[in-house]
NUMI-45330 format. One record per residue: residue in one letter; x, y, z of N, C-alpha, C in turn. Coordinates in pm, whole numbers, padded with zeros to 5 digits, always signed. Example, Ala and Ser with C-alpha at 12.3 -4.5 7.8 and 13.67 -1.06 7.14 Angstrom:
# residues 2
A+01319-00569+00780+01230-00450+00780+01320-00330+00780S+01285-00225+00708+01367-00106+00714+01290+00003+00787
This chain:
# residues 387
X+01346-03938+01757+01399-04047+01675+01285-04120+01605X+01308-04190+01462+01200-04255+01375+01320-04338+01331X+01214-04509+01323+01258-04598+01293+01224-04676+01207X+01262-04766+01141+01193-04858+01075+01254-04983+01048X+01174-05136+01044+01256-05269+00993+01221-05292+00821X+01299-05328+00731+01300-05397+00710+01332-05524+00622X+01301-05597+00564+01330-05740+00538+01332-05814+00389X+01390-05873+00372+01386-05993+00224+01399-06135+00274X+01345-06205+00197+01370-06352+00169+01399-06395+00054X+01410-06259-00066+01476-06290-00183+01578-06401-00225X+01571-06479-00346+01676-06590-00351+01813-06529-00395X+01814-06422-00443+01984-06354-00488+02012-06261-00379X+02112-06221-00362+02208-06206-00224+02150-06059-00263X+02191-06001-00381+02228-05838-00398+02058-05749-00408X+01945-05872-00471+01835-05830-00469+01767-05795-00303X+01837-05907-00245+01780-05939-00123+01795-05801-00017X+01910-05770+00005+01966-05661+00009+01917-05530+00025X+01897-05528-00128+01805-05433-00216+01672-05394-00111X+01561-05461-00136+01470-05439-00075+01498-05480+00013X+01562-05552+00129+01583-05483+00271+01629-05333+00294X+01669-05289+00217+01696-05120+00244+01581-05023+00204X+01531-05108+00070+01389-05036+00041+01300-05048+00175X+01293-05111+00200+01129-05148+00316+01203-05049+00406X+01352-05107+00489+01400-05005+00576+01388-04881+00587X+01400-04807+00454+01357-04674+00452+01286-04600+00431X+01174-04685+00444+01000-04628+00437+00980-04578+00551X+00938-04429+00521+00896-04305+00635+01005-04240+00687X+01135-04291+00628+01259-04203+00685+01281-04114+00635X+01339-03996+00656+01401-03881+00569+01587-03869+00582X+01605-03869+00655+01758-03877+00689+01799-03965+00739X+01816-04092+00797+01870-04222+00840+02012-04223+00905X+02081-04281+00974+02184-04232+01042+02284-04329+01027X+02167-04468+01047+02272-04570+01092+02175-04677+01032X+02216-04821+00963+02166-04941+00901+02198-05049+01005X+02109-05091+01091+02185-05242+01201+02140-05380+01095X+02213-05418+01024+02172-05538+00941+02207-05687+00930X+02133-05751+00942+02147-05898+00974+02097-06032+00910X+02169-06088+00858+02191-06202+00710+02196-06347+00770X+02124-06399+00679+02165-06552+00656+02294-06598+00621X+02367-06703+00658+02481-06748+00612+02488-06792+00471X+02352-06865+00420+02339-06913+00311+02311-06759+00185X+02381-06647+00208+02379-06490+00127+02556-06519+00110X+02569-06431+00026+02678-06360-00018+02672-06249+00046X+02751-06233+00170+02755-06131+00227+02797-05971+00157X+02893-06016+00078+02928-05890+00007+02794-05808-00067X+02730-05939-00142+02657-05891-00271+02538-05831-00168X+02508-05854-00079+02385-05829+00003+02464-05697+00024X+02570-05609+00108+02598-05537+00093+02615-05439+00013X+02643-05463-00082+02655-05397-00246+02478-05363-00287X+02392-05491-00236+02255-05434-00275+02211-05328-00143X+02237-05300-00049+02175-05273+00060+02230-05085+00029X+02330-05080-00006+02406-04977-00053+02405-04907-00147X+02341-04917-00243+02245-04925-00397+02149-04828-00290X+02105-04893-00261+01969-04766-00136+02038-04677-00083X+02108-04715+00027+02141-04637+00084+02223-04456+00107X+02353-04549+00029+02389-04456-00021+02542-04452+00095X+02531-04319+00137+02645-04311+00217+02622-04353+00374X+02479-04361+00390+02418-04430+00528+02550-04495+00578X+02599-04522+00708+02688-04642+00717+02622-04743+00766X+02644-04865+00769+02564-05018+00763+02697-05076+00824X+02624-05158+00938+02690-05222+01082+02608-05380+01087X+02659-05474+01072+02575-05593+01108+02675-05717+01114X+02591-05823+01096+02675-06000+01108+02539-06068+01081X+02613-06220+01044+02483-06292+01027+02499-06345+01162X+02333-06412+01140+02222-06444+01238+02239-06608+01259X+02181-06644+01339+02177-06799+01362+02031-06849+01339X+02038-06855+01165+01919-06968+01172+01791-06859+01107X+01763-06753+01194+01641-06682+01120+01711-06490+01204X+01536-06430+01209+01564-06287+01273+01432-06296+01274X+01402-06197+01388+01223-06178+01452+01203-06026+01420X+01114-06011+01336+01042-05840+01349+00921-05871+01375X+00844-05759+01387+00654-05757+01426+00624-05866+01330X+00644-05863+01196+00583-05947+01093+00593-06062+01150X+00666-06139+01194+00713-06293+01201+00833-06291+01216X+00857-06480+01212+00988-06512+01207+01051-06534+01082X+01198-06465+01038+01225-06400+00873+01318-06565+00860X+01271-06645+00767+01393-06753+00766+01359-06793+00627X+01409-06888+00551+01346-06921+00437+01512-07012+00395X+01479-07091+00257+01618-07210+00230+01669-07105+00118X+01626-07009+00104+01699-06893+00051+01823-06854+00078X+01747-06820+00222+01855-06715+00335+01744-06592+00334X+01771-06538+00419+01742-06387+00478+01802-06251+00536X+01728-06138+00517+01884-06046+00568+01686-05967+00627X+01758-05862+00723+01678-05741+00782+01786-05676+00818X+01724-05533+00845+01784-05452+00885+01684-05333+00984X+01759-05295+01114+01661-05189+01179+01755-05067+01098X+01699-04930+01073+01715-04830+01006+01736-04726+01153X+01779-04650+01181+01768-04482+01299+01780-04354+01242X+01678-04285+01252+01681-04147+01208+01634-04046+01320X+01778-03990+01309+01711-03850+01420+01822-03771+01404X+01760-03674+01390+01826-03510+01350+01924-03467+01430X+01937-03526+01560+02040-03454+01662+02165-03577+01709X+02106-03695+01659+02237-03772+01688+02360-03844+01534X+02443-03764+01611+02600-03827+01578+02633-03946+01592X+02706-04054+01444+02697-04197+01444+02854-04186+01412X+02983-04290+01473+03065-04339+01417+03079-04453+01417X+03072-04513+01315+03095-04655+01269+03207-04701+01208X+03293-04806+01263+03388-04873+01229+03430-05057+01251X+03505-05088+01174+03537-05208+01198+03677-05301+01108X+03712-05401+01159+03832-05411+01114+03828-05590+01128X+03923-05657+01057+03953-05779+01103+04002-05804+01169X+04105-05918+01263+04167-05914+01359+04313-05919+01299X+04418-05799+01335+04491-05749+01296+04625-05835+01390X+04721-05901+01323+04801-05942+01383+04819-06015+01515X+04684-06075+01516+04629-06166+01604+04596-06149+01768X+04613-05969+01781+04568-05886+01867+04455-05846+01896X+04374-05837+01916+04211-05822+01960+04216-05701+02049X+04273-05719+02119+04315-05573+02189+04326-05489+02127X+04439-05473+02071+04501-05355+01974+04418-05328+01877X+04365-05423+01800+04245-05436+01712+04136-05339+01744X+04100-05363+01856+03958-05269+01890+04016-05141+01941X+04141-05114+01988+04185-04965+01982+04158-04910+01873X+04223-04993+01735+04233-04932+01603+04102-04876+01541X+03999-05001+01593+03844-04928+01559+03779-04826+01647X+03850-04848+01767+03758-04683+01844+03805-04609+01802X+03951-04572+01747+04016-04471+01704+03933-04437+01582X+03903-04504+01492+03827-04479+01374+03685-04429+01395X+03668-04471+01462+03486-04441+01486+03505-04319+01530X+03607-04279+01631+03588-04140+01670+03603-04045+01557X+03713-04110+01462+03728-03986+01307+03634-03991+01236X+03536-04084+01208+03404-04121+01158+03281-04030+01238X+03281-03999+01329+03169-03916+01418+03244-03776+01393X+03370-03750+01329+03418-03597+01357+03418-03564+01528X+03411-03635+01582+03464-03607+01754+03614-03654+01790X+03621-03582+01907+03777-03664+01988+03708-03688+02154X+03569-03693+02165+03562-03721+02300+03473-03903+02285X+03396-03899+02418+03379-04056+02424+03201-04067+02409X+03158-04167+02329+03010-04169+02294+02941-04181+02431X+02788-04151+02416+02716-04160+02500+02679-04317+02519X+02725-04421+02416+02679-04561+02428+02701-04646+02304X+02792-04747+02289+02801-04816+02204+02772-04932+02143X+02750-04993+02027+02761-05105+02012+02853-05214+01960X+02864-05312+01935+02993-05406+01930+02943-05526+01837X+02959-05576+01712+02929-05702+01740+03117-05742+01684X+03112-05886+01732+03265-05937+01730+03267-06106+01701X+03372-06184+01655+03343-06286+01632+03356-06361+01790X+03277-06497+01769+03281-06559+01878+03415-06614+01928X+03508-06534+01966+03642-06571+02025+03691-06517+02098X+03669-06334+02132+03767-06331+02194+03708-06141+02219X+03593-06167+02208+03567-06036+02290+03551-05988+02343X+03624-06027+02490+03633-05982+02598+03782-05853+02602X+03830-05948+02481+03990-05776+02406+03899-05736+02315X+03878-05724+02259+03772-05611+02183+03759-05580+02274X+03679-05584+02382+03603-05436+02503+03704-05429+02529X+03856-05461+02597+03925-05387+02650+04056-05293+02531X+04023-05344+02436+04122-05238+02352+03990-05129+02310X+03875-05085+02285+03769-05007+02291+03771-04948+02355X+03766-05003+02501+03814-04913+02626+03956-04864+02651X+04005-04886+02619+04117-04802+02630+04156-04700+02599X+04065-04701+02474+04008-04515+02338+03942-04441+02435X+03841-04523+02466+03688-04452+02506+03623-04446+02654X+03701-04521+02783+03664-04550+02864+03567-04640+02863X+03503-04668+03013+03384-04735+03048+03259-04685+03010X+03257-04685+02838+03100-04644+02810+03017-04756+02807X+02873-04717+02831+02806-04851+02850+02785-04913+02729X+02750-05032+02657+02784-05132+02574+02666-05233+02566X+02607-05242+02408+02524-05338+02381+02530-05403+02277X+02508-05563+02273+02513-05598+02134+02536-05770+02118X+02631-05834+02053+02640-06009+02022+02725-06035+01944X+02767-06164+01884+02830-06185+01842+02768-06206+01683X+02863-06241+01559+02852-06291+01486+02809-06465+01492X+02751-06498+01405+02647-06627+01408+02674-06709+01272X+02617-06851+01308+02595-06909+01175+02491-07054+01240X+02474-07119+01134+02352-07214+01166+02423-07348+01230X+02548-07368+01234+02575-07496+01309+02718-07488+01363X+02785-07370+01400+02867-07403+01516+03031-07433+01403X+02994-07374+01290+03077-07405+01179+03190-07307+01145X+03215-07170+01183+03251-07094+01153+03236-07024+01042X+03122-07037+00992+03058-06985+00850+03005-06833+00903X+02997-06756+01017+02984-06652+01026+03086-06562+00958X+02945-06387+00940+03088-06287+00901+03046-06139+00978X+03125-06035+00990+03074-05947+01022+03135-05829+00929X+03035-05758+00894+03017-05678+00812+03019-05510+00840X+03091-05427+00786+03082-05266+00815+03120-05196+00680X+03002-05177+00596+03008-05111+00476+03106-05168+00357X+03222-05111+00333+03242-05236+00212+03348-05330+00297X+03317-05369+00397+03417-05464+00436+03326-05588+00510X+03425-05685+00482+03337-05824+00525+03402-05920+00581X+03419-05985+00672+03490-06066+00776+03482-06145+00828X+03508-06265+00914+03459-06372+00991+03513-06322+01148X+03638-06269+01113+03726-06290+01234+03740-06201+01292X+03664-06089+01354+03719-05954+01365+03616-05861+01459X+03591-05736+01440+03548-05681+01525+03453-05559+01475X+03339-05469+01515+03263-05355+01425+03204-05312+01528X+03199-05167+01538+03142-05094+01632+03043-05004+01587X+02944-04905+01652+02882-04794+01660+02910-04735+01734X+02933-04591+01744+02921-04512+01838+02815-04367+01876X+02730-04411+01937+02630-04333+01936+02671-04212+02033X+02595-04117+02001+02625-03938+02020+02506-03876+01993X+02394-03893+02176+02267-03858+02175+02218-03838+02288X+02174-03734+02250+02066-03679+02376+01967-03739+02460X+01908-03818+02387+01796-03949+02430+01832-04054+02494X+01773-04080+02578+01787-04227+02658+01785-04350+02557X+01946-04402+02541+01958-04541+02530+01954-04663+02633X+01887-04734+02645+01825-04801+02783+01880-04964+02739X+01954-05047+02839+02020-05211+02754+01945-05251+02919X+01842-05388+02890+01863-05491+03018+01918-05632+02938X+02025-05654+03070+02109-05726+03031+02114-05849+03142X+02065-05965+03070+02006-06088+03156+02028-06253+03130X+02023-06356+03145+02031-06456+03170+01866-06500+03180X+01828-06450+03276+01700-06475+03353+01684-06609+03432X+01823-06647+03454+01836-06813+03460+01778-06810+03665X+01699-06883+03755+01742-06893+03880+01895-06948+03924X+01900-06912+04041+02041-06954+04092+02026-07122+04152X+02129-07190+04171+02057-07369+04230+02141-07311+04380X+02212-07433+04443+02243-07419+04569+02381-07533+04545X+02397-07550+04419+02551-07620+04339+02651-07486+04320X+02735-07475+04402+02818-07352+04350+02974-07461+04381X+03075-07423+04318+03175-07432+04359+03276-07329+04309X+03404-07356+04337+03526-07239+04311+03587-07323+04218X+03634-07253+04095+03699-07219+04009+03879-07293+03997X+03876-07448+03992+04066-07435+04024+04150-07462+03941X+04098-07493+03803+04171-07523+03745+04105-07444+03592X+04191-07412+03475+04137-07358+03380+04264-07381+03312X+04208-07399+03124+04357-07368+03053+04278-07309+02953X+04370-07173+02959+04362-07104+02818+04206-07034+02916X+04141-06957+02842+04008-06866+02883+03908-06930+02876X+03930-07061+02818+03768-07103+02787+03773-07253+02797X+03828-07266+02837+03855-07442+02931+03843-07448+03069X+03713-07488+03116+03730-07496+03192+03796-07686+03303X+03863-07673+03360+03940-07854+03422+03890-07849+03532X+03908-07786+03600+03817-07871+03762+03753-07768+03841X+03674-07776+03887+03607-07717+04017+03600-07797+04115X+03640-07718+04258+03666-07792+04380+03789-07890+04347X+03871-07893+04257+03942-07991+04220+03893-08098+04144X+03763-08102+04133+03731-08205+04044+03703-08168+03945X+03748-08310+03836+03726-08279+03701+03590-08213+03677X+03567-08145+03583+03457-08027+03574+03324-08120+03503X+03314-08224+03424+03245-08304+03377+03150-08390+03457X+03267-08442+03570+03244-08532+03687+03118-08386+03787X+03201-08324+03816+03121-08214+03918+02987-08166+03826X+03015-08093+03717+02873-08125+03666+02761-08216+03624X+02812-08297+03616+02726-08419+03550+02660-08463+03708X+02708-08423+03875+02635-08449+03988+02566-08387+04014X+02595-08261+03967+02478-08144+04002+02391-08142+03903X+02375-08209+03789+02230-08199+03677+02174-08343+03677X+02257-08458+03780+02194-08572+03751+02165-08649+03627X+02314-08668+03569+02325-08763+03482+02489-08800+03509X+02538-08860+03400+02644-08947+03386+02762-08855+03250X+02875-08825+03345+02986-08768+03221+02980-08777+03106X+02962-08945+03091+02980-09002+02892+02870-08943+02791X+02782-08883+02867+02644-08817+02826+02668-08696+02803X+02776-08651+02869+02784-08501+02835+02916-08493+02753X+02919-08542+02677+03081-08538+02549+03033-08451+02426X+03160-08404+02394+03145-08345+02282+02957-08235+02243X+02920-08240+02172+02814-08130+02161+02708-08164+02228X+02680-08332+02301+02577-08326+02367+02608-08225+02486X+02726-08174+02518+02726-08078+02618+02649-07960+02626X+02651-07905+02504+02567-07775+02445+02438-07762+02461X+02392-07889+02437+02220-07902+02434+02196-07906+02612X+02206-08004+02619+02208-08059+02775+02208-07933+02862X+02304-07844+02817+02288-07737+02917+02232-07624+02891X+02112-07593+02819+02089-07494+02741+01955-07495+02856X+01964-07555+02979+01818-07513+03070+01913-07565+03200X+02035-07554+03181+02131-07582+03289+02256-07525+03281X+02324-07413+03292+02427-07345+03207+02514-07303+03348X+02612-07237+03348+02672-07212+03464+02687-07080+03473X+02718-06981+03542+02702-06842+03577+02787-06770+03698X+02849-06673+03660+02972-06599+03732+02865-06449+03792X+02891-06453+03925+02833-06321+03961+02933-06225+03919X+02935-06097+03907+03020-05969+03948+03055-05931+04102X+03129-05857+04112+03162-05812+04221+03007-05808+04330X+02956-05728+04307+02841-05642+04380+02739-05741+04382X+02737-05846+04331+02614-05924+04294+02460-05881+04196X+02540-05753+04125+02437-05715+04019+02384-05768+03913X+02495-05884+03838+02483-05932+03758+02522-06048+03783X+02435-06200+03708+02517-06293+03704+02581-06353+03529X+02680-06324+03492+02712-06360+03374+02712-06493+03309X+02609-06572+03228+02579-06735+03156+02724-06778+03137X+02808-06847+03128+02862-06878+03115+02837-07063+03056X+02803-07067+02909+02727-07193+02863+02863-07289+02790X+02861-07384+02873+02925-07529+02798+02906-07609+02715X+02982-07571+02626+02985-07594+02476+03034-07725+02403X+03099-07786+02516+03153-07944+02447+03229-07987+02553X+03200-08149+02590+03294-08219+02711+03393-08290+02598X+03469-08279+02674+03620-08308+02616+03657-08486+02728X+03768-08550+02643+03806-08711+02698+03815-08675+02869X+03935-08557+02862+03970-08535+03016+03871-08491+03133X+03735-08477+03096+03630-08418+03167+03642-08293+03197X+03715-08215+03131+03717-08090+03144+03625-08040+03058X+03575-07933+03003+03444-07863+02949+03500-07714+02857X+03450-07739+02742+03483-07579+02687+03385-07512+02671X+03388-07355+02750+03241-07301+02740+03287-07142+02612X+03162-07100+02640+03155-07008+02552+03240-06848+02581X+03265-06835+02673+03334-06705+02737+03467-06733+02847X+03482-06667+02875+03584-06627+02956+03562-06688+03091X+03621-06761+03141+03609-06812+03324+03792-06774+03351X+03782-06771+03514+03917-06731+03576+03934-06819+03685X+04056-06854+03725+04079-06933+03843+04027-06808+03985X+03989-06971+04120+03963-06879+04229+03863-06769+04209X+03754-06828+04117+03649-06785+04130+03539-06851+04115X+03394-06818+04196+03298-06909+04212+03224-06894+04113X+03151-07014+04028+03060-07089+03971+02963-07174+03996X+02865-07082+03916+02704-07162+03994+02656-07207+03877X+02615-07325+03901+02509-07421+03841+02350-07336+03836X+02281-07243+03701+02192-07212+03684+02108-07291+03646X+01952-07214+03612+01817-07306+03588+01743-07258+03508X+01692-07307+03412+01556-07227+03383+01475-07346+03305X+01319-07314+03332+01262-07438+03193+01239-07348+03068X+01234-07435+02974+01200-07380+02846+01033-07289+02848X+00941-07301+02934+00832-07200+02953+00914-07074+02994X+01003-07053+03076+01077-06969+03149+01178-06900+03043X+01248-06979+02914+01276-06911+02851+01252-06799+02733X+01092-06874+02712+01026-06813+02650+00946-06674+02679X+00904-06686+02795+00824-06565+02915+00993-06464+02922X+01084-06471+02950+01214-06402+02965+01191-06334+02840X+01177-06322+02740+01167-06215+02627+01045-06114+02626X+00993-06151+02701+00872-06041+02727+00855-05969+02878X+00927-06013+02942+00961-06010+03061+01036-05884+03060X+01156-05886+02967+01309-05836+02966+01243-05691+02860X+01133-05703+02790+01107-05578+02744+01037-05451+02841X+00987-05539+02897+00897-05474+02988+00985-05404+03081X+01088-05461+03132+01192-05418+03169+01309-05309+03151X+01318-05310+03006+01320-05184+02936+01265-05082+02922X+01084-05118+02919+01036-05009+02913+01027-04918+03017X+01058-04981+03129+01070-04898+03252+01135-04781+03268X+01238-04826+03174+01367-04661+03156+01344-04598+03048X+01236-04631+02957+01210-04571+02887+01075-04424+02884X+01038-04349+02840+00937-04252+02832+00801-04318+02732X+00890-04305+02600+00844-04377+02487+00918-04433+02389X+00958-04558+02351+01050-04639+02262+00995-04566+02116X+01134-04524+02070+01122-04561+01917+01143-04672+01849X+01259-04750+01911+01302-04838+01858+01356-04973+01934X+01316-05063+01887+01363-05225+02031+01522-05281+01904X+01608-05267+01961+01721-05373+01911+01730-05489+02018X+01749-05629+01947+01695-05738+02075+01805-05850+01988X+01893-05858+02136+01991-05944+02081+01942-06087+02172X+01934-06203+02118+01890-06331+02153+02000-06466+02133X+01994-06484+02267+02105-06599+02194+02062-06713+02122X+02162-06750+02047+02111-06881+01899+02083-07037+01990X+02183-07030+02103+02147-07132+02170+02013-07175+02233X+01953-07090+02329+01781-07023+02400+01762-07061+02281X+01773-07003+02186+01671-07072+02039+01670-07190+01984X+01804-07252+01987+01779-07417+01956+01707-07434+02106X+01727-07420+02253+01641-07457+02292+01504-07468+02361X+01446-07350+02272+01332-07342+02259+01220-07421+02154X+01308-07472+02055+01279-07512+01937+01168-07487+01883X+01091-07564+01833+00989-07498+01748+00856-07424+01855X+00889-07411+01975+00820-07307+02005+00835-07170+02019X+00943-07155+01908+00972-07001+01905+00881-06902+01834X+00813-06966+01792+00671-06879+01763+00593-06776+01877X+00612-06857+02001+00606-06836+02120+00656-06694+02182X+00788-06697+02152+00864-06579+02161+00813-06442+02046X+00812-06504+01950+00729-06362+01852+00598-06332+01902X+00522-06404+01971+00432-06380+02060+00406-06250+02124X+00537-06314+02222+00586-06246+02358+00623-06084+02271X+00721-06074+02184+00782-05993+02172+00651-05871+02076X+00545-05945+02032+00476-05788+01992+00351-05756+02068X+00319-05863+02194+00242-05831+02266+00362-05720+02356X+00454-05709+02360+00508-05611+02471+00560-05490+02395X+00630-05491+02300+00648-05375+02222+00561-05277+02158X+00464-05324+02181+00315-05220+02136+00333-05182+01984X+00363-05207+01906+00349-05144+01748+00473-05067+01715X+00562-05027+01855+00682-05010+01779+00813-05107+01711X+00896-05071+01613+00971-05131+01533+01066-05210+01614X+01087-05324+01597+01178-05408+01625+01274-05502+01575X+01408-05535+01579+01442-05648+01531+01549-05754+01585X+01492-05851+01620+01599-05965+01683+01653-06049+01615X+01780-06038+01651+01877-06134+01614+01930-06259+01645X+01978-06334+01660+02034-06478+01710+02205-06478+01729X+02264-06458+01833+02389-06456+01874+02437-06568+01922X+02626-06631+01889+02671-06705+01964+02738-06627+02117X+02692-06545+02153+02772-06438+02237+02700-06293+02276X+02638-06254+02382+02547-06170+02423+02639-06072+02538X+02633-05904+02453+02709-05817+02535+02616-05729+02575X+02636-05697+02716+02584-05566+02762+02608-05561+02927X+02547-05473+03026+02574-05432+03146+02430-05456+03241X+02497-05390+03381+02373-05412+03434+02381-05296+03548X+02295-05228+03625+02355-05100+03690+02414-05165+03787X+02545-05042+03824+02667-05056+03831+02770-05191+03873X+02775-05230+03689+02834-05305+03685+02918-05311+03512X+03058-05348+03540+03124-05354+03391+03069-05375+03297X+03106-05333+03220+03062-05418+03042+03122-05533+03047X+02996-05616+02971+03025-05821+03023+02998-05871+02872X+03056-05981+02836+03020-06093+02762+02968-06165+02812X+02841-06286+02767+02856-06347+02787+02755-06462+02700X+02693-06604+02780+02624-06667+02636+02452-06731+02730X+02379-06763+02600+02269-06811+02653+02212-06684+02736X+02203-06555+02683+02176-06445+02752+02095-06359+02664X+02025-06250+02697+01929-06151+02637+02070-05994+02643X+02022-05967+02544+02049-05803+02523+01988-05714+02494X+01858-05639+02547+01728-05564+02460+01800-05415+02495X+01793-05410+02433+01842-05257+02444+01678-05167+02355X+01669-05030+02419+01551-04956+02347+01607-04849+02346X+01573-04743+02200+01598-04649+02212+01479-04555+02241X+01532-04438+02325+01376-04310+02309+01377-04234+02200X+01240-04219+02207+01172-04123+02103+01202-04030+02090
């Protein structure tokens, strides 16, 4: 496999585009697959329309980013907007790419409709060696299970669609189609080790409680019976009225809460996103009644060291990387703030000179050995491919 990033900060959407596909396809000969990723402040279409101008019949899979995107060069941001793209070329692997909006307000059924497609898109009827997903921040926990329902339990990497303030100005994108609300896959069909560590990196505290009250998937009302505001706001040592509305988000972005799996392989972020009058809490994913929740940790040195940490980690299953795809959540990045320089640091002291490109997610998917395919937030997704 041969890879390449790369990038514009161009001020027109379609130019911008443009030479992101130019740079991308320097040293390629055949290209397989376009992973591409935009500023909100682009015309998503026209950036498409330029990216495609290059390309050609390549298929092109992406969403915008939160805020910027990291390659070897730097951090890509500008009052422009920005788009990159990682490029994959290799002679022996099979790509189906698909994607759709959310179809009759099914998410489930929805992501059946796109595995079904991706499989007619690869010319196969069996199940990929490893996929990717990105989906809007709502509800993709049915995306994986209407996907799975095509394709089984294949393993799974990737994030959500993004935007710079929590606005719904995200879109996600799959060749001439463009979306906010919906769902886009890859399906890879390869011989080579695709390798995902899939992390938090958060420590565990010794604050756990059970799960008793919830409305709807992403409300969470009480733990232990108590209002969920009240119970958290004792275990981080402050006061409820402090944690309302979006100061919730920040506040917990080095304090987040976290669901083990069965086996204790994984613990899934589970980050609170806004306190509500009733002290109940809306987080970013999926929680269930009668199940336990832990109060996580990390400092902002700790979040920064976790991206270099988590490659290294990768490289372990790897021989030799061609290629780093590195999904980052947008949150870790507001709160890292301007020491995210820090992190571009981290990330080309460990990747050694091969191609990379990170993104900024409201929503971080992938697995961990033997354990389901997970959503979740305030989490890493590095996935590497071999050479």
């Amino acid at each position: 496999m041969k890879s390449n990033v790369g990038y514009s900060t161009l001020e027109k959407a379609f130019e911008a585009g443009k030479e992101t596909a130019e740079n991308a396809m320097k040293g390629l000969k055949n290209p397989k697959i376009g992973m591409l990723y935009t500023s909100v402040d682009y015309d998503q279409a026209e950036v498409m329309k330029g990216v495609k101008s290059v390309v050609g019949d390549v298929p092109v899979v992406g969403c915008t980013s939160s805020g910027a995107i990291i390659v070897p060069d730097g951090i890509i941001t500008s009052e422009n907007g920005f788009a990159g793209m990682l490029m994959l070329d290799d002679e022996n692997m099979v790509i189906g790419a698909a994607g759709s909006a959310l179809k009759n307000n099914d998410a489930r059924a929805t992501g059946r409709m796109v595995a079904e497609e991706a499989l007619a898109k690869a010319g196969l009827d069996y199940a990929p060696t490893y996929y990717y997903m990105v989906a809007s921040p709502k509800e993709e926990e049915y995306y994986v299970k209407g996907i799975q329902d095509v394709i089984g339990d294949v393993p799974f990497f990737g994030g959500s669609a993004a935007d710079n303030a929590i606005a719904g100005d995200w879109s996600i994108f799959c060749d001439d189609k463009c979306y906010s609300d919906g769902v886009a896959v890859i399906f890879f069909y390869t011989d080579k080790p695709v390798e995902t560590v899939y992390t938090g990196a958060y420590h565990e505290t010794k604050n756990v409680g059970v799960v008793t009250k919830v409305d709807g998937d992403r409300k969470l009302v009480e733990i232990d019976g108590v209002p969920t505001l009240k119970k958290y706001a004792e275990w981080i040592g402050t006061k409820p009225e402090k944690l309302m509305g979006g100061d919730l988000l920040v506040a917990s972005i080095t304090k987040p809460l976290g669901v083990k799996d069965a086996l204790g392989d994984l613990v899934a972020i589970r980050h609170p996103m806004a306190g509500n009058e009733d002290l109940s809490m809306n987080l970013g994913n999926k929680i269930v009644e009668n199940t336990a929740v832990i109060q996580m940790e990390a400092t902002v040195d700790e979040l920064i060291s976790s991206t270099g940490n988590t490659i290294k980690e990768v490289n372990k299953k790897l021989n030799t990387p061609a290629a780093y795809f590195l999904v980052h959540c947008g949150g870790r990045k507001v709160g890292i703030g301007d020491r995210i320089e820090e992190v571009h640091k981290e990330l080309v002291k460990t990747t050694k000179g091969v191609p990379f490109l990170t993104i900024f997610t409201f929503g971080e998917y992938g697995y961990n050995e033997h354990t389901r395919n997970t959503c979740g937030g305030l989490m890493l997704s590095f996935t590497g491919f071999e050479k």
